[in-house]
LOTORLO-71601 format. One line per field, with one value per residue: residue number from 1; residue in one letter; x, y, z of N, C-alpha, C in turn. Coordinates in steps of 0.2 Angstrom, whole numbers. Example, Ala and Ser with C-alpha at 12.3 -4.5 7.8 and 13.67 -1.06 7.14 Angstrom:
% residues 2
resi <- [1	2]
resn <- [A	S]
n.X <- [66	64]
n.Y <- [-28	-11]
n.Z <- [39	35]
ca.X <- [62	68]
ca.Y <- [-22	-5]
ca.Z <- [39	36]
c.X <- [66	64]
c.Y <- [-16	0]
c.Z <- [39	39]
% end
This chain:
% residues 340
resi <- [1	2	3	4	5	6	7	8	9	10	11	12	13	14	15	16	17	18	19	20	21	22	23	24	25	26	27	28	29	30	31	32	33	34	35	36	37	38	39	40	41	42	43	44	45	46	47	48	49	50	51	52	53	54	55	56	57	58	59	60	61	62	63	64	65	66	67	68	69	70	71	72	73	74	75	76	77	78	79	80	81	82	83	84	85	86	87	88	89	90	91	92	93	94	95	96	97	98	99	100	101	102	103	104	105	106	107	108	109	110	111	112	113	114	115	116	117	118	119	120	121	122	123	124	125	126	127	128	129	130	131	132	133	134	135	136	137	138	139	140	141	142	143	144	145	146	147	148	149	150	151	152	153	154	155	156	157	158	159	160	161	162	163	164	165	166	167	168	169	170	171	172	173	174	175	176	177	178	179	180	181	182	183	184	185	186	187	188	189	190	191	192	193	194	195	196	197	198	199	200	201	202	203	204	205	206	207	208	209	210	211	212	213	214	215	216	217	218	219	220	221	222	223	224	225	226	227	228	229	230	231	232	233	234	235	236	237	238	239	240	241	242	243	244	245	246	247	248	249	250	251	252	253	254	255	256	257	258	259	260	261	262	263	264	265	266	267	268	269	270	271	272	273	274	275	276	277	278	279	280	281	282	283	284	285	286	287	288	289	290	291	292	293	294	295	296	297	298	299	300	301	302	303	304	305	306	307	308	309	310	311	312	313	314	315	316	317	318	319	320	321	322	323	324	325	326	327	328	329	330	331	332	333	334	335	336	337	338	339	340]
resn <- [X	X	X	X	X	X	X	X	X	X	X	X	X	X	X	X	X	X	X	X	X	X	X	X	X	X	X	X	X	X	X	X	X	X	X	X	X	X	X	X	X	X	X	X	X	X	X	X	X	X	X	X	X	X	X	X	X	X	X	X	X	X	X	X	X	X	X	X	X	X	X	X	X	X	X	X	X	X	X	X	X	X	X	X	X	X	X	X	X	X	X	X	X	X	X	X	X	X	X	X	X	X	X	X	X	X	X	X	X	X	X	X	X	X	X	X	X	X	X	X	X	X	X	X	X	X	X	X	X	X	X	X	X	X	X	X	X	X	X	X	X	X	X	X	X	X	X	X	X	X	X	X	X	X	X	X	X	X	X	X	X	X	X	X	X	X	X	X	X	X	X	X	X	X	X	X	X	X	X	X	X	X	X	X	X	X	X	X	X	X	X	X	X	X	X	X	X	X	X	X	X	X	X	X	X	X	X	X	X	X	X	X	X	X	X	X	X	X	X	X	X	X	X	X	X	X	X	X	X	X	X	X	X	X	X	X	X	X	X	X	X	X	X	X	X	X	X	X	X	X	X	X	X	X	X	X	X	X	X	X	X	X	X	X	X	X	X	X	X	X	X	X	X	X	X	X	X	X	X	X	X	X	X	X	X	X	X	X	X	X	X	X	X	X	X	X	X	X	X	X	X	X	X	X	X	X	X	X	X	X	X	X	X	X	X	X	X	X	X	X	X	X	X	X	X	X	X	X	X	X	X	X	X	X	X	X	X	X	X	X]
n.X <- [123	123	111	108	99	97	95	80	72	57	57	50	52	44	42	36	26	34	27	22	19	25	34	47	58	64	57	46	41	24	15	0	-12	-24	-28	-28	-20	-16	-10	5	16	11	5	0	-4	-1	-9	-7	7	15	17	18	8	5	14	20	31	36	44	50	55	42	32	22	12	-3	-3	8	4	0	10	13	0	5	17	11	1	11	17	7	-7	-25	-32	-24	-19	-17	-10	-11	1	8	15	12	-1	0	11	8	2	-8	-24	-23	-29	-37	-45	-47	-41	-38	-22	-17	-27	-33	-38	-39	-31	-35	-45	-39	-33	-42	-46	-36	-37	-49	-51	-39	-33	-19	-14	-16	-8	6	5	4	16	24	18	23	39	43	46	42	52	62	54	50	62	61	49	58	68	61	53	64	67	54	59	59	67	69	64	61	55	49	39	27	15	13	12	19	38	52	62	56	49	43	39	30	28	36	24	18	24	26	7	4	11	3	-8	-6	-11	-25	-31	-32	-36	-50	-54	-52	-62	-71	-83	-88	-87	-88	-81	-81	-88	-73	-63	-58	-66	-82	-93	-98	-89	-90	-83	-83	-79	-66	-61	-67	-70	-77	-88	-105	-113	-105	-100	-88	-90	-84	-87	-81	-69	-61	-53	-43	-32	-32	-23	-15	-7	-3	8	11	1	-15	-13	-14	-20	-26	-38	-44	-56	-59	-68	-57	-47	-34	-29	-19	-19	-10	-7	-1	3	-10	-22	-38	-53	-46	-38	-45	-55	-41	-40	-49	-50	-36	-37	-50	-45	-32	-43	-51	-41	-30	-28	-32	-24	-25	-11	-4	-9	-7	-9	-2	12	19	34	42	52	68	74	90	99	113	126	139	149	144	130	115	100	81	69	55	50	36	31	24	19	10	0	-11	-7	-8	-9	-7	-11	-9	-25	-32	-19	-7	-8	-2	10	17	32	35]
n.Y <- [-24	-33	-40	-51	-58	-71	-71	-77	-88	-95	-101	-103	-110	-112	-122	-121	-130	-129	-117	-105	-93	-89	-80	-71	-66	-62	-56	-63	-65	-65	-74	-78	-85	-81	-68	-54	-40	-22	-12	-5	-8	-19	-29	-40	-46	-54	-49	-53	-60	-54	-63	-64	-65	-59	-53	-40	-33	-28	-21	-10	6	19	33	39	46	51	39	41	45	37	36	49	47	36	39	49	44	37	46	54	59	53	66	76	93	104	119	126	132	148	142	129	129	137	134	121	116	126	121	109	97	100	106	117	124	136	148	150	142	130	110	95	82	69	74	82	69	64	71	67	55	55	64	69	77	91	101	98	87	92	100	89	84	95	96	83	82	96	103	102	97	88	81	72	65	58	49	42	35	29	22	12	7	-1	-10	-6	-3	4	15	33	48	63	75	76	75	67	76	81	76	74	65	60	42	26	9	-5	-13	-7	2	-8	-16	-4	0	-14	-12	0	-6	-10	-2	2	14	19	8	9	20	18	11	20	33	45	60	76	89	99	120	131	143	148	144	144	136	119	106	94	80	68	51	46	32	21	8	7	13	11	15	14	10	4	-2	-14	-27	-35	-23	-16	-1	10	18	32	39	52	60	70	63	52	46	35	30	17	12	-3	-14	-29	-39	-57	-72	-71	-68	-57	-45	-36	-24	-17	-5	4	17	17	21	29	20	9	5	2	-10	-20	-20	-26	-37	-44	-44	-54	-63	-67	-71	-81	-89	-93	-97	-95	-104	-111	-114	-119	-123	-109	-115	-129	-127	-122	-121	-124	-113	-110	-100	-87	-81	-69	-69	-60	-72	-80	-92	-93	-103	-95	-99	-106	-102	-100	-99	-94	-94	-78	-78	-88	-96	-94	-93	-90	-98	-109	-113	-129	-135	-147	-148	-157	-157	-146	-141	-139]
n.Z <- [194	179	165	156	144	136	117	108	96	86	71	57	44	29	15	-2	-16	-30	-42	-59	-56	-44	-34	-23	-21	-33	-47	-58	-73	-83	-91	-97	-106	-98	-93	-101	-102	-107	-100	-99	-89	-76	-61	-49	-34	-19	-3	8	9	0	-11	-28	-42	-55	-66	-77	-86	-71	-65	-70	-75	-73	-74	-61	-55	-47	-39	-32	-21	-11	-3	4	11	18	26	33	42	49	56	63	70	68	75	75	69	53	47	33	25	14	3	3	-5	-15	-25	-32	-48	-59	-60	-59	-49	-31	-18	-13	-3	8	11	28	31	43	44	52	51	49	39	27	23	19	7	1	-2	-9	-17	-24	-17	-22	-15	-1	1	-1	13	21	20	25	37	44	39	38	27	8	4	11	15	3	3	12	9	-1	6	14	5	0	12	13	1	-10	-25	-35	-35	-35	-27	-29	-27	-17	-21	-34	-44	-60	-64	-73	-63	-54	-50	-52	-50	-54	-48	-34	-31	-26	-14	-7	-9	0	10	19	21	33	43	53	52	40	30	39	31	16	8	7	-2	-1	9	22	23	36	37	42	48	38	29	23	19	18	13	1	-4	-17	-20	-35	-38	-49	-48	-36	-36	-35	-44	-55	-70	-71	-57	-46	-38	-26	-26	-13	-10	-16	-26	-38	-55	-62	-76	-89	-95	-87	-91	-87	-72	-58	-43	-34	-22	-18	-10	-9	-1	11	3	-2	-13	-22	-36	-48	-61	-76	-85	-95	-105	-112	-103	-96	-85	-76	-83	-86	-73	-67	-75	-70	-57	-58	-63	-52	-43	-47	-49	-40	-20	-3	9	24	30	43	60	72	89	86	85	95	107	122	127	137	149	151	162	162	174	179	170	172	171	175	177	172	172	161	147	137	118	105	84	83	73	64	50	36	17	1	-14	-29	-32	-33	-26	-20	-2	6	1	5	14	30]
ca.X <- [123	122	108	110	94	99	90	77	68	55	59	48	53	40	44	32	30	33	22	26	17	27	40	48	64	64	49	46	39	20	13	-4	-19	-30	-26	-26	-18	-16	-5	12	16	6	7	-5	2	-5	-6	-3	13	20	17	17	3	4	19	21	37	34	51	50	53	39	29	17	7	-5	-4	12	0	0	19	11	-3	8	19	7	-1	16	21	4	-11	-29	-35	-19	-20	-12	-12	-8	6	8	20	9	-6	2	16	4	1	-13	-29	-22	-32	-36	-51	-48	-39	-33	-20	-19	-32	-31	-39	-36	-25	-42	-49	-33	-33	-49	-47	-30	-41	-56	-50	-32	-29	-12	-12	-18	-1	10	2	4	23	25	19	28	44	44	47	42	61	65	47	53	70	58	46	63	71	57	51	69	66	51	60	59	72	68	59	64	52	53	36	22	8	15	15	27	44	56	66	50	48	44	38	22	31	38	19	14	23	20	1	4	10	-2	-14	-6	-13	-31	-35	-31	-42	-56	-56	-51	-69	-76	-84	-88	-85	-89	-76	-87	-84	-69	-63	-58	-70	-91	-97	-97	-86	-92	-79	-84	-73	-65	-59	-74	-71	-77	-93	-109	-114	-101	-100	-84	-89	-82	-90	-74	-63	-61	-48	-37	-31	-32	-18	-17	-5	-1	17	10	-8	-17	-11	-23	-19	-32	-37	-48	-54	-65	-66	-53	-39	-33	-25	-15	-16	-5	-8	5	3	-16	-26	-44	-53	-38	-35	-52	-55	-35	-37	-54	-45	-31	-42	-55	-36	-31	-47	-50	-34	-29	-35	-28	-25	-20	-5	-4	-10	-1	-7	1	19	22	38	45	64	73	77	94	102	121	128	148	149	141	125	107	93	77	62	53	42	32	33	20	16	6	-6	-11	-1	-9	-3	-9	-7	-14	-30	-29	-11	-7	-5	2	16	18	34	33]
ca.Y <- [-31	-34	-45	-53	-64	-75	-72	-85	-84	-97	-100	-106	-113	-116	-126	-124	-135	-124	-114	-102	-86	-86	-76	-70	-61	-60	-55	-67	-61	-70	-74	-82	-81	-80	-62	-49	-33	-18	-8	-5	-11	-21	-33	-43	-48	-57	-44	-54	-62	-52	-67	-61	-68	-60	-46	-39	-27	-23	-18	-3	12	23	40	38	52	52	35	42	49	32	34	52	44	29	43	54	37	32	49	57	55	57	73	81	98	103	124	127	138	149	135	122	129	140	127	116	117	129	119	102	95	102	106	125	124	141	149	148	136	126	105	89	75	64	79	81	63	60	73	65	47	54	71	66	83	92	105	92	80	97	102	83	86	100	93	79	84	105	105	95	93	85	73	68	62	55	47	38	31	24	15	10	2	-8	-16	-3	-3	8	22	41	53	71	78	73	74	65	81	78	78	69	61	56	40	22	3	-7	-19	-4	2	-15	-16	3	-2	-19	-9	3	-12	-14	5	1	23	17	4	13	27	15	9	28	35	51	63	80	92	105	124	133	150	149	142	145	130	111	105	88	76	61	49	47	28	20	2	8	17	7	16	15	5	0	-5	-20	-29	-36	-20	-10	1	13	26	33	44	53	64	68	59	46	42	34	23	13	5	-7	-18	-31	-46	-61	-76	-71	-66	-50	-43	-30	-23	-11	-3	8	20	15	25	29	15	2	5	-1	-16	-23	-22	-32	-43	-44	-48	-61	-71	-70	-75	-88	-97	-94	-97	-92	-107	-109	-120	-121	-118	-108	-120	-134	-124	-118	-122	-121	-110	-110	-92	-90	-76	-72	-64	-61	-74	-88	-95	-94	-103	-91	-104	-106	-99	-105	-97	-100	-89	-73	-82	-93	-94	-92	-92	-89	-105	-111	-119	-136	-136	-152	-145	-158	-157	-140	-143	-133]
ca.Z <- [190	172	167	147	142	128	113	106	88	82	65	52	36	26	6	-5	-23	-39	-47	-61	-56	-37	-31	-16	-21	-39	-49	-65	-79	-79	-97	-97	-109	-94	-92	-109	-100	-112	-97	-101	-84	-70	-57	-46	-28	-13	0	13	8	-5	-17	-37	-45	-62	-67	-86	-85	-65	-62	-77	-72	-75	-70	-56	-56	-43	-34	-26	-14	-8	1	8	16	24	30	37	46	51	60	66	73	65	76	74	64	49	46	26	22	6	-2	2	-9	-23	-27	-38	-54	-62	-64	-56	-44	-26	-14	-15	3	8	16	35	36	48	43	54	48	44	35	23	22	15	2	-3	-4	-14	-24	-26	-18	-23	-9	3	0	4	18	25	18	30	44	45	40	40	19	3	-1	16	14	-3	6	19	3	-5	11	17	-1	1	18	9	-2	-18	-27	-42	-34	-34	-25	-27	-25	-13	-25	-40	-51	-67	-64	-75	-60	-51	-54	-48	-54	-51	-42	-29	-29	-24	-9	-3	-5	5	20	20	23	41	46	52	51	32	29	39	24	10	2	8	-7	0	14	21	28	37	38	45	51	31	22	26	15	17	6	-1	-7	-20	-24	-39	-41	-52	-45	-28	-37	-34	-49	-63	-79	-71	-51	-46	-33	-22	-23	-5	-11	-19	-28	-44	-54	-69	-79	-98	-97	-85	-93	-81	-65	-52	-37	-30	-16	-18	-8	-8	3	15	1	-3	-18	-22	-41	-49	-69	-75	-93	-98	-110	-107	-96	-97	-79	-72	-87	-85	-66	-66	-78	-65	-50	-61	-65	-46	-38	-53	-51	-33	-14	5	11	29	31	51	64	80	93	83	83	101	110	126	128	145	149	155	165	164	182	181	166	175	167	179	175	176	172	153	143	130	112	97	81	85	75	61	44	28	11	-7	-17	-35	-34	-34	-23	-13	3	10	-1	9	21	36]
c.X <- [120	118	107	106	97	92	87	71	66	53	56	45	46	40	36	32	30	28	24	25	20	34	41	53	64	56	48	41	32	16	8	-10	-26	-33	-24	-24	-17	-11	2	17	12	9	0	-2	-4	-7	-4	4	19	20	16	13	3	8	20	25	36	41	53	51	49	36	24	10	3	-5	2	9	1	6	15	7	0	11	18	5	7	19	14	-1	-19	-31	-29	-24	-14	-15	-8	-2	6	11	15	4	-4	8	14	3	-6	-19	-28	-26	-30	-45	-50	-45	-34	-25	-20	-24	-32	-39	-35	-34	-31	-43	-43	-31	-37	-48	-40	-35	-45	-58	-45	-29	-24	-8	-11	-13	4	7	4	14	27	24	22	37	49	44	43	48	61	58	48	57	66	55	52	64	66	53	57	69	60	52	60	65	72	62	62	60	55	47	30	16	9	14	22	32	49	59	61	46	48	43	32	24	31	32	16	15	22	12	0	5	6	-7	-14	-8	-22	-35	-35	-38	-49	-59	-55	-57	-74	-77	-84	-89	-88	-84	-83	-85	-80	-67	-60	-64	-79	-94	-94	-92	-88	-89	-82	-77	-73	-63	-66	-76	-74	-86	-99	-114	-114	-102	-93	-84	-85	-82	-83	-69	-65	-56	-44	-37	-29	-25	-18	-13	-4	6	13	5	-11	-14	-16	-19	-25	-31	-43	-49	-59	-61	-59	-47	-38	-29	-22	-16	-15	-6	-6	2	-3	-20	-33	-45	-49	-37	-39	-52	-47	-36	-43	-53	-41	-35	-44	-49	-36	-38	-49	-45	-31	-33	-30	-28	-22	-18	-2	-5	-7	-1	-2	10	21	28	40	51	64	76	83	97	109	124	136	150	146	131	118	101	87	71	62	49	39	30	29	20	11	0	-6	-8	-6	-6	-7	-6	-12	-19	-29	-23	-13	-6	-1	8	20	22	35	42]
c.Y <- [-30	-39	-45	-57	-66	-74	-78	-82	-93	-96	-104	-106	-116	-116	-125	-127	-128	-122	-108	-95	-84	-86	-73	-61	-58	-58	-57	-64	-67	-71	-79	-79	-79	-73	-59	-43	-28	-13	-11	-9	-12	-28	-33	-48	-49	-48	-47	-57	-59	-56	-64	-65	-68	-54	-48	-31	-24	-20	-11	1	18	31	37	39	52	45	36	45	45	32	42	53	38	34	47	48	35	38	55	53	60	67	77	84	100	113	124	132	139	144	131	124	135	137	123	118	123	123	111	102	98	103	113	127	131	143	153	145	132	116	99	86	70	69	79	75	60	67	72	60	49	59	71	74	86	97	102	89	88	99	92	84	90	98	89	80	92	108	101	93	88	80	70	63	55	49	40	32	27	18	9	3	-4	-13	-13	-2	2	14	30	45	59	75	74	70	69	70	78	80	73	65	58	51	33	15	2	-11	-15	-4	-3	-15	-10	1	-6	-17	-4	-2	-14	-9	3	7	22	13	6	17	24	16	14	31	44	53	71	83	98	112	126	139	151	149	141	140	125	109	96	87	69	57	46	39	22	11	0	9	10	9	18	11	2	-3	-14	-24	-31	-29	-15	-5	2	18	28	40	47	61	66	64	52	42	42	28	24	10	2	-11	-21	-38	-50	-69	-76	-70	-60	-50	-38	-28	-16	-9	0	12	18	21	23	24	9	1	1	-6	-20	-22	-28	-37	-47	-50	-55	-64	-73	-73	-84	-95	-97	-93	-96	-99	-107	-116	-122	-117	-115	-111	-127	-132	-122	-123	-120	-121	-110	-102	-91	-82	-75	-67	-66	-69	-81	-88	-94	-94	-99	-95	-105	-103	-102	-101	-101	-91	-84	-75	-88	-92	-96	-91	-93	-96	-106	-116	-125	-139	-142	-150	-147	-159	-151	-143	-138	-136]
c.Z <- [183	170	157	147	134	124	109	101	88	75	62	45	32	17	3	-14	-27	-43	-52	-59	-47	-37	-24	-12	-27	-42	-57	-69	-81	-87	-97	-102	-104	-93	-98	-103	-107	-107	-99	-96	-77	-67	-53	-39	-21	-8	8	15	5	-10	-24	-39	-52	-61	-76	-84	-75	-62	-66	-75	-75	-72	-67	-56	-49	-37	-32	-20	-7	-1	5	12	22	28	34	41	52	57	63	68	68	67	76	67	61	47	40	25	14	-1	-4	-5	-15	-26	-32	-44	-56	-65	-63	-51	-36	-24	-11	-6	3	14	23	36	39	47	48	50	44	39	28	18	14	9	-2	-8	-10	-18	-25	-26	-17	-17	-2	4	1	8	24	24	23	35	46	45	38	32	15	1	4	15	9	-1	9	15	1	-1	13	12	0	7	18	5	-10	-19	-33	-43	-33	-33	-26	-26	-19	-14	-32	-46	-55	-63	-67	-72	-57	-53	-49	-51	-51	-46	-34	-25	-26	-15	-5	-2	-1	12	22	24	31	45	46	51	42	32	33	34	19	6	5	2	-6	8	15	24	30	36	42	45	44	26	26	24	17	11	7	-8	-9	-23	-31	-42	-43	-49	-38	-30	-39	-41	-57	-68	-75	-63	-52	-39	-27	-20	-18	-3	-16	-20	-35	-46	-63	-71	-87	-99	-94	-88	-87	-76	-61	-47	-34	-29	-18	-14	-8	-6	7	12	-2	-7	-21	-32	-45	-57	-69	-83	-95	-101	-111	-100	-94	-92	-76	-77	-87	-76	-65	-70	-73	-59	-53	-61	-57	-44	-42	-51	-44	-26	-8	8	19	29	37	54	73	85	92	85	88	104	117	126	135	144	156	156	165	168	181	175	168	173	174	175	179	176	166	153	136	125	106	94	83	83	67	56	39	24	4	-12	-23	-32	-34	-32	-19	-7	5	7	0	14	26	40]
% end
């Protein structure tokens, strides 16, 4: 017996009025004095919606640098498990550059997946990002592949991976916007967000290595004792080549809204003073509002059976949102001009 359940979707539509800094599909070009930027390009985006707050070129295609690490942390998330081990091969650590960044990891040493992890997050290390490379998909070439298609399957349209770690490479290359939503889905891993607003870490010794190794992190808006902390942010990642400059990604959140923002080509501190610009605009001018609630929304469907092309009812069931709906909206929005 062949048994076909009709499929059944609660759909909802929800209208909201016009405002000039939101988008969905397209990404508008956001010009406001509230916000002085000095990056070449950036953006500023809900994180729970994808909403665009504030975009100056974020569709540009520039050089990353190190916040591509971003796409080899979700990857590494998205196909292991923390206490998995990760044993270095010769590639993975003489591969890199002379005098780029790393955590002196040798070969055959063997490192957990957290371990590896945390010295992506908090030394932007380049052997660390091939070594997760390899695990996951046996090469860097094939993890690149892996890197592209999957930004692809986000919604990045103007992304080209070809290294793990963001080392230069003229074809490697992506937008603020891309980087926007790569760090948005990050946000759904809660092994991520446990490690995010870690500033430091110890790996212990190993059948390599006899010393502690103690990891500081590097992103200054995190650092409780920088010239540049920034009280709200619980996350990111910092990036930095001679082609690129500097690139930032950060996470920031207050009163319940979370905001994603992205600085692209900055020269000195630009990346830290234009992100805490960024933020002070979003939190200033916009709020999370919730615009209903899942008991309000449930319906009951009839679940139907088909035996030999003849129809059997099998009883109902009752169908609401997983859970409430929220939405980032200008300050001062009528809500009830929100149609649901």
């Amino acid at each position: 017996m062949k048994k076909r359940f009709l499929p059944f979707l609660m759909a909802l539509t929800i209208i909201f009025p016009p405002f000039s800094a939101f988008a969905e599909e397209a990404v508008p070009e956001t010009n406001t004095s509230a916000t002085s930027v000095v990056a070449e390009t950036a953006i500023l985006m809900d994180a729970a919606s994808g909403t665009v707050l504030y975009n100056k070129n974020a569709e540009q295609k520039m050089f990353p640098a190190s916040i591509t690490k971003l796409m080899t942390i979700l990857l590494a998330l998205e196909h292991g498990k923390l206490t998995d081990e990760i044993t270095f091969s010769h590639n993975a650590i003489y591969s890199i550059e002379p005098g780029s960044a790393h955590i002196a990891i040798q070969e055959g040493e063997t490192l957990t997946l957290e371990q590896v992890l945390r010295a992506i997050i908090l030394r932007s290390a380049n052997e660390a990002s091939n070594g997760v490379a390899e695990y996951v998909d046996g090469s860097v070439e094939e993890f690149t592949k892996h890197m592209t298609a999957r930004a692809k399957e986000l919604g990045c349209k103007n992304t080209n991976f070809l290294t793990a770690n963001g080392l230069h490479d003229e074809n490697h290359y992506t937008t603020a916007y891309d980087m926007a939503l790569i760090a948005k889905e990050l946000l759904t891993h809660e092994e991520y967000r446990s490690m995010m607003s870690e500033t430091y870490y110890e790996i212990p010794p190993t059948e390599k290595q006899e010393e502690i190794r103690y990891l500081h992190g590097q992103h200054q808006m995190l650092n409780e004792n920088s010239l540049y902390y920034y009280e709200d942010a619980i996350g990111g990642k910092t990036g930095f080549t001679s082609e690129a400059l500097n690139t930032l990604v950060t996470y920031a959140e207050r009163d319940g809204m979370e905001l994603i923002a992205v600085v692209m080509k900055c020269n000195g501190a630009d990346h830290y003073t234009d992100t805490a610009a960024l933020f002070d605009y979003g939190f200033s001018n916009f709020e999370s509002v919730k615009l209903l609630s899942a008991a309000d929304h449930s319906a009951t469907v009839k679940v139907t059976e088909t035996y030999k092309d003849k129809p059997i009812e099998r009883g109902t069931i009752t169908i609401s949102p997983a859970e409430d709906v929220y939405h980032t909206l200008p300050k001062g929005t009528d809500v009830s001009a929100v149609k649901v």
